[in-house]
Every structure is written in structure tokens, then in C-alpha cells.
Phi, psi and omega in degrees: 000129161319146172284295188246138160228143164219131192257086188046070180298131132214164193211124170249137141248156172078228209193157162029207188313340199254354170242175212261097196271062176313307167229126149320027196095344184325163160209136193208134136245146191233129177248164188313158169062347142320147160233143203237138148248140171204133193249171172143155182341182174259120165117008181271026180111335198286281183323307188279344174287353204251314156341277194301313196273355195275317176105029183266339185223163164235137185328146133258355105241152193112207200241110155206127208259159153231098186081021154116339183264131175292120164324284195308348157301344205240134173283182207275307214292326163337280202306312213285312166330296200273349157277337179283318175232018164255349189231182198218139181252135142220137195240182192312265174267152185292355168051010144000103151285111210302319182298349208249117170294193186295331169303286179300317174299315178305327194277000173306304170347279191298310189313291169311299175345309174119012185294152145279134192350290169312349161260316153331312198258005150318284162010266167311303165321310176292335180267356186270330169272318155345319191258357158103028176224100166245354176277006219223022178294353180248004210248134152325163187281330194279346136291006173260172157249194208285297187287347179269343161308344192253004180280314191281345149311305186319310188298323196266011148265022161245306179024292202283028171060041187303159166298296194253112190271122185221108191255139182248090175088016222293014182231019194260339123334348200254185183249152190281026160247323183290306182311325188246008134275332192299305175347294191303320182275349176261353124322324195263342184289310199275322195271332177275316194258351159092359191271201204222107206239132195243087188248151146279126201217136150272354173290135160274342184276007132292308194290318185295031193248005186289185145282343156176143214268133172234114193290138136235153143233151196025047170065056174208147172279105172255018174175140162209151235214121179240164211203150178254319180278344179054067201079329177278098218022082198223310183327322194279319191275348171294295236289317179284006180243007167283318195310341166292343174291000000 
């Protein structure tokens, strides 16, 4: 069974003459441990298909199962749980608490959860050196740089062991040496560590470390492109098939 399925997924917003058809009918499957990208103009869809699935928004008709539960099924409190602990965010900006160190921010998760402090940021701490900052578990976001702030987002949506890693953009903030470690590491998130990582991305020499690339245009799947090598010249073959949308 997919960790994720969407079933003729669609999201209208608004009424009538004024509205807007964000997604179409998807139909998407993601199996565990797969990294999955998806690309395409601005406005085609990509944030809200990330959006739905995520549970942050709800379909206006179709499917979208996660370990097998329809998300649209689920009362708020349901959903709000299994976004806590099965899945993990990570976005554009880091969305940070300016007061709070690197430790203590990656441990919130498990902290609302009800663990206790100490052991949360035990955690945290552990996912923090995975990810290459063990100097750097005390230091505030405004002591940080750009990729390493976004290291410490990364810790604090594994904190809780999620199954589903869901990145909205996570390198689009960054400058392009930092942006292809990020990369590198949500690869390393899928392929060493076993989650199952679903990002939305407009770089292809970002998308390409993926496993396989899912194309949209006007809220429709028009292509999806499986790559062997995971970045290493892979990059030519994004760029030309975005360039055909």
C-alpha cells in the first residue's frame, strides 16, 4: 500500500464566475522511502496538492489517503494529530522562534506532543547533529545562517520519527551552495533514513536529486519522469522537460 494516494484530487476556490481551479482530478501515488518532486509554472498547483496532502487545506472533491486514512474523513483534532506525528513540514522560510535555541526549536514538536522537555530536546539534539550542526544545538536563529536555519527546520520535522516529510520550496530562500546541502539532505532523509520525502521545488538542479519528478500544469499531472542517478546530470533532463510546459 502507498504511504500517499489522491484519488481525481480536486481544489476550486471561490464560486461561480470568480472561481479558480487550482487542482484537477490528480491521481498521484507515493510508496514508503520514495523522494518524490514536483514541478511546473507558478500557479499550476504544486503548494496545494502539497497543501492537501499535508492536511492543511481540504479537497473540494476527491481522495487523499495517507497510510490508508482519508484525511477528508477525519474530524480537526484526528487530522491535526496525524500531521503531528506522522508527518513533518518543511518550508521556504523557517519559521523559526527567534528566542529559542537550535535545540529547543527542533523539540517543539515532541514538546506540544506531551514528551517531556528533557527528552525532547535529547532528540532534537540527536537530529541536529545528523544533519551536521552538534556546535551549533544553542544557538538562536539570528546566530545562525540561512542553510543552517533551515537544518534546524529539517530537525524539528524528524524530532517525531514521521513516516512523510512534506517540503514546500525548502531551498528557495537559500543562496546555491547552501541550497544543493539542503538537497542533498532530503535525499539523505529518503534514502539513508528511510522517510518518504514529498517536496515541491521550482529548481531542477534541486528536484534532480529527487527520485522521481511529477510535471503539472493547470492543476493536471502532464508528466512524470523517473531519474536514476539522483543529480548527477540529471539537471539537463529536468530543465528540458520543464521547458515543454
Amino acid at each position: 500500500m502507498p504511504i500517499v494516494e489522491t484519488e481525481k484530487l480536486t481544489k476550486i476556490y471561490g464560486k461561480g464566475e470568480t472561481a479558480v481551479t487550482a487542482l484537477k482530478d490528480v491521481d498521484l501515488r507515493i510508496e514508503a522511502g520514495e523522494f518524490v518532486a514536483v514541478m511546473g509554472p507558478s500557479g499550476c498547483g504544486k503548494s496545494t496538492l502539497l497543501h492537501l496532502i499535508g492536511g492543511l487545506d481540504r479537497p473540494t472533491s476527491g481522495r487523499v489517503l495517507v497510510d490508508g486514512d482519508d484525511l477528508a474523513e477525519l474530524d480537526d483534532t484526528t487530522l491535526t494529530e496525524i500531521r503531528r506525528r506522522r508527518m513533518g513540514f518543511v518550508f521556504q522560510f523557517f519559521n523559526l522562534i527567534p528566542i529559542l535555541g537550535a535545540a529547543e526549536n527542533a523539540a517543539l514538536p515532541l514538546v506540544l506532543d506531551g514528551v517531556k522537555p528533557a527528552v525532547a530536546k535529547a532528540k532534537a539534539v540527536e537530529w541536529l547533529e545528523r544533519l551536521g550542526l552538534p556546535d551549533r544545538v544553542d544557538n538562536r536563529p539570528d546566530e545562525l545562517s540561512g542553510g543552517q536555519q533551515q537544518r534546524v527546520a529539517m530537525a524539528r520535522a524528524l524530532t517525531n520519527d514521521p513516516a512523510l516529510i512534506l517540503a514546500d520550496e525548502p531551498t528557495g530562500n537559500l543562496d546555491s551552495r547552501a541550497a544543493d546541502e539542503i538537497a542533498g539532505l532530503l535525499r539523505r532523509i529518503s534514502s539513508e533514513w528511510g522517510r518518504t520525502v514529498l517536496m515541491v521545488t521550482h529548481d531542477p538542479r534541486i528536484a534532480a536529486n529527487a527520485d522521481r519528478i511529477v510535471f503539472l500544469k493547470d492543476g493536471t499531472i502532464v508528466n512524470e519522469t523517473y531519474l536514476e542517478s539522483h543529480g548527477k546530470g540529471e539537471e539537463k533532463q529536468v530543465r528540458e522537460r520543464m521547458e515543454l510546459l
